[in-house]
Biotite code that builds the C-alpha atoms (Angstrom):
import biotite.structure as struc

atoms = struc.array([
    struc.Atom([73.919, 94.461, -78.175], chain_id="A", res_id=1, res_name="UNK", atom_name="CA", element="C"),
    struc.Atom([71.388, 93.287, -75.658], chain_id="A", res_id=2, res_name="UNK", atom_name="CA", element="C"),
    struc.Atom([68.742, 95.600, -74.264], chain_id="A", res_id=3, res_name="UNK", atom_name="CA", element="C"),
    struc.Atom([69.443, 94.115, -70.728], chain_id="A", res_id=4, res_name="UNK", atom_name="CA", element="C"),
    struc.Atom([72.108, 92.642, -69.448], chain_id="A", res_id=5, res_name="UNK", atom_name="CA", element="C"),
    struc.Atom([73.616, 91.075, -66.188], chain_id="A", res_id=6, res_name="UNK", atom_name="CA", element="C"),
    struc.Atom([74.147, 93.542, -63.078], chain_id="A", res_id=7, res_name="UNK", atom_name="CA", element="C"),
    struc.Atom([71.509, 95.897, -64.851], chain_id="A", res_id=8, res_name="UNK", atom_name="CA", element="C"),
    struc.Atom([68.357, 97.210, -62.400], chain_id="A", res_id=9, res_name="UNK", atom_name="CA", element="C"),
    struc.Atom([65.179, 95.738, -63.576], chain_id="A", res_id=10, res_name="UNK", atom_name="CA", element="C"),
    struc.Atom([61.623, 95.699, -62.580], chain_id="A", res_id=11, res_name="UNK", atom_name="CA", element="C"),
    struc.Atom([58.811, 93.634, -63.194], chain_id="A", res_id=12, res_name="UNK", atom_name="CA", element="C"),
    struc.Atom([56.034, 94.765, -65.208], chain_id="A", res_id=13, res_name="UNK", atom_name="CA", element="C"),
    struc.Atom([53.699, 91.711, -65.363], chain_id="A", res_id=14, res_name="UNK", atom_name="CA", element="C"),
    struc.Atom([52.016, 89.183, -63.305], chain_id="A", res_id=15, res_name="UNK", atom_name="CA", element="C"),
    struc.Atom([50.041, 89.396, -60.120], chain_id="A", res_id=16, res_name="UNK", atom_name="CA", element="C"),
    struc.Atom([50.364, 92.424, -57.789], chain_id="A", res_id=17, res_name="UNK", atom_name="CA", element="C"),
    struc.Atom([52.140, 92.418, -54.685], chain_id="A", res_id=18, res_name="UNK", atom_name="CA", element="C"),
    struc.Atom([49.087, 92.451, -52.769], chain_id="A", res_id=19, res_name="UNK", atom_name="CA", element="C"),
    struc.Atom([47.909, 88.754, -54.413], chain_id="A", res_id=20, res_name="UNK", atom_name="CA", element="C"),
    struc.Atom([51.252, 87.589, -53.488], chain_id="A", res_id=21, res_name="UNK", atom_name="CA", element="C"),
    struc.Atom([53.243, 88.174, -56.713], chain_id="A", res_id=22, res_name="UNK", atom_name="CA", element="C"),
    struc.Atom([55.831, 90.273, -58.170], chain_id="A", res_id=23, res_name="UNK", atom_name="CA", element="C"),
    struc.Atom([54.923, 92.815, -60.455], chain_id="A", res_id=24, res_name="UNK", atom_name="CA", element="C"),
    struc.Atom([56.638, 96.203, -59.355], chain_id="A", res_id=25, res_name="UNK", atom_name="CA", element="C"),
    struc.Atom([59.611, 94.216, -57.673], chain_id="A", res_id=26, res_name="UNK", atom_name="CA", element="C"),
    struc.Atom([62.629, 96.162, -58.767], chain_id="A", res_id=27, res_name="UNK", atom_name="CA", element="C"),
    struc.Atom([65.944, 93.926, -58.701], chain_id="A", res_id=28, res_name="UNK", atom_name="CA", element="C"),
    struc.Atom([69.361, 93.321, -60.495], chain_id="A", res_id=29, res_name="UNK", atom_name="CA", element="C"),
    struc.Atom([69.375, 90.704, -63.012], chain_id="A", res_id=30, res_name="UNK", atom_name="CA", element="C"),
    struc.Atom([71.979, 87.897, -61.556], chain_id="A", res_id=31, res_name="UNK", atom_name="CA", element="C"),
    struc.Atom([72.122, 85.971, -65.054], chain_id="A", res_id=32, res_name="UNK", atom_name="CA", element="C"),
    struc.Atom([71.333, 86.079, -67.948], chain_id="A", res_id=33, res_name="UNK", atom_name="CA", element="C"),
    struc.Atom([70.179, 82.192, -69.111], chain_id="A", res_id=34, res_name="UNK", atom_name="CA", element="C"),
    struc.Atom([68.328, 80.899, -72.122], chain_id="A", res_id=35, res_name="UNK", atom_name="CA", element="C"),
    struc.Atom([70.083, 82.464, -74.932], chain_id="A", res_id=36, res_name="UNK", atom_name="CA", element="C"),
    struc.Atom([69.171, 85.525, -73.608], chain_id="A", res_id=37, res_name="UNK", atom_name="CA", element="C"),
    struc.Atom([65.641, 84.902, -73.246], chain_id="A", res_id=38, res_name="UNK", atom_name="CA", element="C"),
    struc.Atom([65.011, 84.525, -69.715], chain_id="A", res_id=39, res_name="UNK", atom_name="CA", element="C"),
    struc.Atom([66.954, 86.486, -66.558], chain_id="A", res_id=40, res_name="UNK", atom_name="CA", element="C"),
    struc.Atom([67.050, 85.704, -62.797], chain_id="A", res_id=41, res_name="UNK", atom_name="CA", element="C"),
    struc.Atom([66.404, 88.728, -61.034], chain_id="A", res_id=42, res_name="UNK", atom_name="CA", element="C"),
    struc.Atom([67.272, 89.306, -57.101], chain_id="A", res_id=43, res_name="UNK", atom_name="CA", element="C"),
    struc.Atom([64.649, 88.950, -54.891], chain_id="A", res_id=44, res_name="UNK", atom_name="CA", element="C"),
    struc.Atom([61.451, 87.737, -58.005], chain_id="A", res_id=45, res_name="UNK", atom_name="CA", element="C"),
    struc.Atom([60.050, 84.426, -58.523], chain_id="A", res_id=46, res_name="UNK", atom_name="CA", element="C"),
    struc.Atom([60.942, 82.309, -55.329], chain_id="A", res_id=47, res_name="UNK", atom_name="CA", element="C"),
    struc.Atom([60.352, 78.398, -56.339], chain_id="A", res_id=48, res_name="UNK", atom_name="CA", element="C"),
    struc.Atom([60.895, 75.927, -53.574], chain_id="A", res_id=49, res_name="UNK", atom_name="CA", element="C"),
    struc.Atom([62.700, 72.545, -54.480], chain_id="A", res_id=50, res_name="UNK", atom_name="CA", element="C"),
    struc.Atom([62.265, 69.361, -52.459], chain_id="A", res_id=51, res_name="UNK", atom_name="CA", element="C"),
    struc.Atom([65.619, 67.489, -52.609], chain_id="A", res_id=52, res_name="UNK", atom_name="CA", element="C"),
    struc.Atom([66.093, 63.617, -51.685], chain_id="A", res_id=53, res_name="UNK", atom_name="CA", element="C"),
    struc.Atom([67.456, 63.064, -48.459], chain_id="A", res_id=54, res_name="UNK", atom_name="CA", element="C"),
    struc.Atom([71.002, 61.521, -48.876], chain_id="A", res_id=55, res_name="UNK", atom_name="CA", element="C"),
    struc.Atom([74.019, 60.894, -46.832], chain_id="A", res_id=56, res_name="UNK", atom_name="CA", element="C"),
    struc.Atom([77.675, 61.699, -48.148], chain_id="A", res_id=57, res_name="UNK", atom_name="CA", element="C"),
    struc.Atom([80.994, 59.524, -47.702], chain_id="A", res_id=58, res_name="UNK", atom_name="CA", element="C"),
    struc.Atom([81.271, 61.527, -43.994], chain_id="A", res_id=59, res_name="UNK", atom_name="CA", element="C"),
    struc.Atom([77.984, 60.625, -42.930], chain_id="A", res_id=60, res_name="UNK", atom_name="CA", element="C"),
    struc.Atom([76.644, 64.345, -43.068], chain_id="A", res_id=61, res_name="UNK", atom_name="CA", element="C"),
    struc.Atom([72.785, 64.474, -44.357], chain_id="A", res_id=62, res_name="UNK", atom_name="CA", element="C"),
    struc.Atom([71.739, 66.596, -47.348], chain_id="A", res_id=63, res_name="UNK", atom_name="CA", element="C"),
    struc.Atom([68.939, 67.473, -49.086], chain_id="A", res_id=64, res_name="UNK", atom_name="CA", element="C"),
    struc.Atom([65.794, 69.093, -47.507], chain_id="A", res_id=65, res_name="UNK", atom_name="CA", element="C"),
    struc.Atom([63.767, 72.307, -49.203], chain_id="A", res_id=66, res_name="UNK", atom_name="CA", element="C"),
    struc.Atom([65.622, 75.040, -51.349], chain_id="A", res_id=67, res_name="UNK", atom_name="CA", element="C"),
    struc.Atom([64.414, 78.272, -52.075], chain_id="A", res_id=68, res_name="UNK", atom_name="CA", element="C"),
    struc.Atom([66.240, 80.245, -54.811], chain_id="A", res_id=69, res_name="UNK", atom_name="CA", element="C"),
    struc.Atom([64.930, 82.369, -57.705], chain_id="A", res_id=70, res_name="UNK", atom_name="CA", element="C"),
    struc.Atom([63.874, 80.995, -61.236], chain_id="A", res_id=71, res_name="UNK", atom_name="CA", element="C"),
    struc.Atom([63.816, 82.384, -64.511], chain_id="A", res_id=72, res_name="UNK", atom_name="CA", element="C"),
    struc.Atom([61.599, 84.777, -66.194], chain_id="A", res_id=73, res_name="UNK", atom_name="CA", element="C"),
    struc.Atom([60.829, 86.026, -69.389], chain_id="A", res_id=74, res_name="UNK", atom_name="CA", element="C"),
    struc.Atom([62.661, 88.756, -70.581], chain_id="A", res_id=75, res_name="UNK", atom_name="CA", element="C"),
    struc.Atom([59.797, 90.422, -71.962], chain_id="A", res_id=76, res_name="UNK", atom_name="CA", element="C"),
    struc.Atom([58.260, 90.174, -68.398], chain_id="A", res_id=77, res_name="UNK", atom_name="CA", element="C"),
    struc.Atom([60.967, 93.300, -66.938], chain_id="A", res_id=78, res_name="UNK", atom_name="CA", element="C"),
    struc.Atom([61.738, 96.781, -67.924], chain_id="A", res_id=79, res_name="UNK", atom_name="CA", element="C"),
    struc.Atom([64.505, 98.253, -67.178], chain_id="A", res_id=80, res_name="UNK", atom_name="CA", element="C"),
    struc.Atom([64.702, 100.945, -64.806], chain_id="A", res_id=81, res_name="UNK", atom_name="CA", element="C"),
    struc.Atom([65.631, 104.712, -65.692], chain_id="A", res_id=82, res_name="UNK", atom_name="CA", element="C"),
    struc.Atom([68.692, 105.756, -63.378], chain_id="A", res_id=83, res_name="UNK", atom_name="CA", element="C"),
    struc.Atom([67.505, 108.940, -63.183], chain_id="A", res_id=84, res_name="UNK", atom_name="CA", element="C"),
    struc.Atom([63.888, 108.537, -62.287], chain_id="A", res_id=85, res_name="UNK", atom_name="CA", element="C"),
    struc.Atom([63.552, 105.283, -60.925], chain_id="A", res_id=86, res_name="UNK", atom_name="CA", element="C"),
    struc.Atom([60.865, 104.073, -62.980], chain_id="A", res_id=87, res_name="UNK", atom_name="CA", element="C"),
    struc.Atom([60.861, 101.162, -65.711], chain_id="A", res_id=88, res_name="UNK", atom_name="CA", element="C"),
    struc.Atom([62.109, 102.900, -69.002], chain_id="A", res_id=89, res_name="UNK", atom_name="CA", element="C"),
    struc.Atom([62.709, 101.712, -72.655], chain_id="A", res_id=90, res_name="UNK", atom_name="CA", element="C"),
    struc.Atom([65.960, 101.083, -74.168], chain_id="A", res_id=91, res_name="UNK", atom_name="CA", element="C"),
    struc.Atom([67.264, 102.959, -77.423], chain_id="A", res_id=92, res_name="UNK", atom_name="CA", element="C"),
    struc.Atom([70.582, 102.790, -78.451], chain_id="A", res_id=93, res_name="UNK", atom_name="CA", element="C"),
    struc.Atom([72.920, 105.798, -79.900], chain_id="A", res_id=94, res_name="UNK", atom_name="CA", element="C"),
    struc.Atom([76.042, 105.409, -81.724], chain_id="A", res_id=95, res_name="UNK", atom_name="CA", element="C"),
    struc.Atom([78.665, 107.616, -80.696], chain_id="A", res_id=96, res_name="UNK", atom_name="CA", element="C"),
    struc.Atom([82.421, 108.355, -81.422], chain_id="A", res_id=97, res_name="UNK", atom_name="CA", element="C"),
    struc.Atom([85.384, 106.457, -79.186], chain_id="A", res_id=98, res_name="UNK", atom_name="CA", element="C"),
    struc.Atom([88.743, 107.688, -79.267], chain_id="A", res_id=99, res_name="UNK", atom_name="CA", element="C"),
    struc.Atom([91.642, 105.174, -77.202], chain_id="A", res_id=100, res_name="UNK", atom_name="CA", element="C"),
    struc.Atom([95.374, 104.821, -77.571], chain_id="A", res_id=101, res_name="UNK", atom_name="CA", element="C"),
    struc.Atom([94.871, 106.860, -80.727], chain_id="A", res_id=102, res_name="UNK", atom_name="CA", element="C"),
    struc.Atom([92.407, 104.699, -81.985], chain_id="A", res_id=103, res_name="UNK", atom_name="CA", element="C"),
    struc.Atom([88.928, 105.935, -82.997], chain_id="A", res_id=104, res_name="UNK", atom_name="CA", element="C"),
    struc.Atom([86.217, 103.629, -83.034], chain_id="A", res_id=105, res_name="UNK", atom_name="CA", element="C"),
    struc.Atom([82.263, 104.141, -83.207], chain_id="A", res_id=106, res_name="UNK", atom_name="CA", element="C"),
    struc.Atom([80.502, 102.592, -80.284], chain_id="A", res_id=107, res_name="UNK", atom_name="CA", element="C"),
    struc.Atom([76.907, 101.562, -79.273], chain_id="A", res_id=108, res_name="UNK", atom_name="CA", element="C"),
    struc.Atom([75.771, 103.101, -76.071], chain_id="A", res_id=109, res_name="UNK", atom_name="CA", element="C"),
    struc.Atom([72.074, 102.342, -74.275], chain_id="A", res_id=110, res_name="UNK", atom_name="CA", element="C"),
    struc.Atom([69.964, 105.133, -73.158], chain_id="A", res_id=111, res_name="UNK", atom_name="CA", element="C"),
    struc.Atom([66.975, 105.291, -71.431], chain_id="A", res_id=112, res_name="UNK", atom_name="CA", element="C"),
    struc.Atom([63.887, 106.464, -73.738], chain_id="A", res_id=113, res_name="UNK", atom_name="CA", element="C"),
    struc.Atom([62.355, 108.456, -70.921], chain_id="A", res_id=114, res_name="UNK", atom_name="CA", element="C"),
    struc.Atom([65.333, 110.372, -70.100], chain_id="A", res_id=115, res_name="UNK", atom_name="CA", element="C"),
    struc.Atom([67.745, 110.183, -72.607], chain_id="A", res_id=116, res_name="UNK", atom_name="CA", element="C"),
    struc.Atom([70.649, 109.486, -69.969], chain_id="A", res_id=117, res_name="UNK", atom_name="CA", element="C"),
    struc.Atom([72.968, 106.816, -70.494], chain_id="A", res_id=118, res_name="UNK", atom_name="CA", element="C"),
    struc.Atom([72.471, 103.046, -68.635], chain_id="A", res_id=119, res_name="UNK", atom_name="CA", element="C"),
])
């Protein structure tokens, strides 16, 4: 089971401070999940701008121009965040007892270290 996954509240932990113009204490949700699970896009972290070709389609509109969007980071570059005190946390896991349609079934469930709640 991965530690994070995709809708899950991150923050950055390392890089430049927001006052040199980076990211580290950003908070965000991961929107994917890329690399083999290696690397995340998180909302709002790591702005790259792309300069696209100008080009012309079959209706004669123009495209192309400068993108901004968010690229990849490492996942070893966010924590995820403790729901209950808002602060990047460590992920443990605890096995616990499913029952469903009769059917009992042991389950994996992630908790945050620092609080011991469930994510």
């Amino acid at each position: 089971m991965a530690k994070i996954k995709k809708g899950d509240l991150v923050q950055v932990i390392t890089g430049a401070k927001q006052e040199r113009g980076g990211d580290r204490g950003k908070q965000g949700k991961v929107l994917d999940v890329v690399d083999g699970g290696n690397r995340v896009v998180v909302e709002g972290v790591n702005y790259i701008t792309k300069h696209n070709r100008i080009g012309q389609t079959q209706r004669g509109t123009k495209t192309g121009g400068i993108e901004t969007y968010e690229a990849p980071i490492h996942i070893s570059n966010v924590a995820l965040v403790d729901p209950e005190t808002k602060k990047p946390t460590r992920v443990g896991f605890r096995v616990e007892e499913q029952a469903k349609d009769g059917v009992k079934r042991m389950v994996r469930v992630r908790v945050a270290k620092k609080s011991g709640k469930d994510i």
